[in-house]
C-alpha positions in Angstrom: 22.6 -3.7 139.5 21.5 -6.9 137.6 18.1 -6.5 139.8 17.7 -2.5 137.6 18.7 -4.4 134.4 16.4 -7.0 134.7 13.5 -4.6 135.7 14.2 -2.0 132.9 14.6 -5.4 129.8 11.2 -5.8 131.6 9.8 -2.7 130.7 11.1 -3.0 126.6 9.5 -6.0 126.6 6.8 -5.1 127.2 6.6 -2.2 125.1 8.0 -4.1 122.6 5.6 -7.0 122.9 2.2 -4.0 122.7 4.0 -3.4 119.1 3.7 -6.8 117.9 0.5 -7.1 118.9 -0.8 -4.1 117.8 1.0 -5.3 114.7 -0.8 -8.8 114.6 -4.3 -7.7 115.4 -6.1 -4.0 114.0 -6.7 -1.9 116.9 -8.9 1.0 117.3 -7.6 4.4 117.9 -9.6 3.9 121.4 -8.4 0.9 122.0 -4.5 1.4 121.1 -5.2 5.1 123.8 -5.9 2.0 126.6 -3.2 0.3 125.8 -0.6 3.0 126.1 -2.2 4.5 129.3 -2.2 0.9 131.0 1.2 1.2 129.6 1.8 4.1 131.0 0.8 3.4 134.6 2.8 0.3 134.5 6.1 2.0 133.6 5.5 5.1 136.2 4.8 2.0 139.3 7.9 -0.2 138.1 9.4 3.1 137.8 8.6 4.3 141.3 9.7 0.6 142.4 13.3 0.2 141.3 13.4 4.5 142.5 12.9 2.6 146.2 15.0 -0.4 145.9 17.9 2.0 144.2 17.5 4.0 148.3 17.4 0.7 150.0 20.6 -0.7 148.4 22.2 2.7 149.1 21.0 2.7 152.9 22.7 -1.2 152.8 25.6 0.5 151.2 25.9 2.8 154.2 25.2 0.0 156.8 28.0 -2.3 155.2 30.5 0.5 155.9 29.5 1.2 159.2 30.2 -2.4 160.1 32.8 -4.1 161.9 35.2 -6.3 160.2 35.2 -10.0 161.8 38.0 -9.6 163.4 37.7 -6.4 165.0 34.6 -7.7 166.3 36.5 -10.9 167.9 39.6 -8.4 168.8 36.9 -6.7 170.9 35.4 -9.9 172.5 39.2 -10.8 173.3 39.4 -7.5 174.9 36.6 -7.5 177.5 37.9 -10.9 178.8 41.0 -9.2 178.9 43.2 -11.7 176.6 44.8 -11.3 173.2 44.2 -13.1 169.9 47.4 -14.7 170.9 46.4 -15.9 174.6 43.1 -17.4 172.9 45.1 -19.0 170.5 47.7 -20.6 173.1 44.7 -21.4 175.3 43.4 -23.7 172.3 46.6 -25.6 172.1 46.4 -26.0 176.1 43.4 -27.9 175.4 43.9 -29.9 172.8 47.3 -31.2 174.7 45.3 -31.6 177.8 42.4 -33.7 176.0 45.0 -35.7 174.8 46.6 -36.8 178.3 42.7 -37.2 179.4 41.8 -39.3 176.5 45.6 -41.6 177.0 45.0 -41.6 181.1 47.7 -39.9 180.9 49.1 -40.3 184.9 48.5 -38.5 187.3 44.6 -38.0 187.1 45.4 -35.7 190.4 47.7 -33.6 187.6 45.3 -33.8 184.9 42.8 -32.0 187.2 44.5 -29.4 188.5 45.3 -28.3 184.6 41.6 -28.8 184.2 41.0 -26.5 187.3 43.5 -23.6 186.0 41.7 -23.9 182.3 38.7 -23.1 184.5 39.2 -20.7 186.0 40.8 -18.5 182.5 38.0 -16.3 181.4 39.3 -17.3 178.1 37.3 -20.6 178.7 33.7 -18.4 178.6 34.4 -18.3 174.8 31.5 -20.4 173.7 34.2 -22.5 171.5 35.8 -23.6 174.6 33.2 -23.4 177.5 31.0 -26.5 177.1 34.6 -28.5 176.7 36.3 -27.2 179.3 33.2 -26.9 181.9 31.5 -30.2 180.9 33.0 -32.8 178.8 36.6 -32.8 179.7 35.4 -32.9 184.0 32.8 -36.0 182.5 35.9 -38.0 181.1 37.8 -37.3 184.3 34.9 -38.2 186.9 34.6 -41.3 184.7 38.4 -42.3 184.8 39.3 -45.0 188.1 42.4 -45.4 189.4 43.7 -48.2 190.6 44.8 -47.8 194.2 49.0 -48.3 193.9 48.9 -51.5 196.0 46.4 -54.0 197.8 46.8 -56.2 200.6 46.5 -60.1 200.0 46.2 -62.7 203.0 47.9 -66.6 202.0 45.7 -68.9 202.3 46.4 -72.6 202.5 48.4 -74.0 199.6 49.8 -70.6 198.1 52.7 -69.8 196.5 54.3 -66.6 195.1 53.9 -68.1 191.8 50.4 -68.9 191.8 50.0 -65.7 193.4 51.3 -63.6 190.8 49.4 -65.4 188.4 45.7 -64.6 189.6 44.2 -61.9 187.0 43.3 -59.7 190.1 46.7 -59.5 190.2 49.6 -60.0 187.6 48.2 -62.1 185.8 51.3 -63.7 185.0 53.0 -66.0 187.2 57.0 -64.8 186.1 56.3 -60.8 188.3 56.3 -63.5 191.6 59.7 -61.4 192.4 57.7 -58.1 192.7 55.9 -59.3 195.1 59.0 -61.0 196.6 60.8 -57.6 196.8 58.2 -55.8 198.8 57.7 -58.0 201.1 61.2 -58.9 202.2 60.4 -57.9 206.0 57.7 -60.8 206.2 59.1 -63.6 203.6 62.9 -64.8 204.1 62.7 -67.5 201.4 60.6 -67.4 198.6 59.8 -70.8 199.0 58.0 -70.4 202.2 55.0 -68.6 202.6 52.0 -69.5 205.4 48.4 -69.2 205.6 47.2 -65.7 207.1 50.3 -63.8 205.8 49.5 -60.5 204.4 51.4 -59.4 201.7 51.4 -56.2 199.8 50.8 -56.4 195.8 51.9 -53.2 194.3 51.2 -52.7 191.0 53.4 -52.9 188.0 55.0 -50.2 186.3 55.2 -50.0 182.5 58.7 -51.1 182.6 58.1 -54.1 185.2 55.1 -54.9 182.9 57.3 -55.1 179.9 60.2 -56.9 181.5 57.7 -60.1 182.8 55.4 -59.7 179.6 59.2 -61.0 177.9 60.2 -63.5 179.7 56.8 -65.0 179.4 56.7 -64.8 176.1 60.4 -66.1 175.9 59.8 -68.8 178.3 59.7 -72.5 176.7 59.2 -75.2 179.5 61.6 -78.0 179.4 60.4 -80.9 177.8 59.5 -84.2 179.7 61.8 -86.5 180.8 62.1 -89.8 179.2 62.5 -93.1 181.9 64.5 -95.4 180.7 63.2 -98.8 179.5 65.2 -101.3 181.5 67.8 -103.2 179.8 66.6 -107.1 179.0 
């Protein structure tokens, strides 16, 4: 509409603007004849112009109705994968919990996959807002994540002790979990105390709880202070 408005102020102006000129400068009858008949032509093709544009906004008019709302057109899409508005919407809060446990290592990686696997396999997850995630990055970030085997085997050497054993950072790194070790190895050490070359032990690794526990007591622990020899009495 503000397209016709424009085009038919165009028009008067023009019109309007032949006036003033014929106004400002003497014309000829001839001459003022030219004008109206360039006039004239000009008004029929603008005419026959906006006539065109007024059946192309018309045709739009009818196309617009014809369309499909947004979300019938999604409802649809839901429909040939068999799903619901609601199942798509579930399935998105499915993965954003399991990106979460992916992104915290959250354990088991074995039970991180096998959600992974079942996201997979949804048709849901063809949805090109899910399918690069689910298909791609979230199996990258899982191929990527190592786990640490649950226990290694260590063989004494000369010198050991469960102390210092505990203490190596391919280990505990901190010398107070010695009684982890201790514990599950109770069928090859009977006093803490005594440990020999060649012995394998088992180092399993720490839970959060065990980790918490020694992290304490190290942070607690203040060694005694040294003690002073008496000067001998003169």
């Amino acid at each position: 509409m503000k397209f016709y408005k424009l085009l038919l102020t165009g028009i008067f102006v023009m019109i309007l603007s032949v006036n003033l000129f014929a106004q400002d400068k003497e014309m000829t009858k001839e001459e003022w004849q030219m004008e109206i008949n360039r006039l004239t032509e000009k008004r029929v093709a603008l005419t026959s112009e906006l006539n065109m544009l007024k059946t192309e906004v018309a045709n739009l008019k009818k196309v617009n109705a014809e369309l499909k709302s947004y979300d019938d057109c999604m409802n649809e899409l839901y429909a040939m994968l068999g799903a619901k508005k609601a199942d798509v919407d579930n399935f998105r809060k499915q993965l954003a919990d399991l990106t979460s446990k992916i992104d915290g290592r959250t354990p088991e990686k074995a039970d991180r996959q096998a959600e992974l696997d079942a996201m997979k396999k949804n048709k849901i997850s063809a949805l090109t807002e899910f399918f690069d995630k689910v298909h791609n990055q979230l199996q990258r970030k899982l191929d990527a994540w190592v786990v640490a085997p649950k226990e290694i085997n260590y063989t004494v050497v000369k010198n050991d002790n469960l102390w210092n054993i505990a203490k190596k950072k391919d280990h505990y790194a901190n010398p107070f979990a010695w009684p982890v070790i201790y514990k599950s190895n109770r069928d090859k050490i009977k006093n803490p105390d005594l440990i020999f070359p060649k012995q394998i032990f088992k180092i399993p690794n720490l839970t959060e709880e065990e980790k918490s526990k020694y992290d304490k007591i190290r942070r607690n622990y203040k060694p005694a202070p040294p003690t002073q020899t008496q000067a001998p009495s003169k």
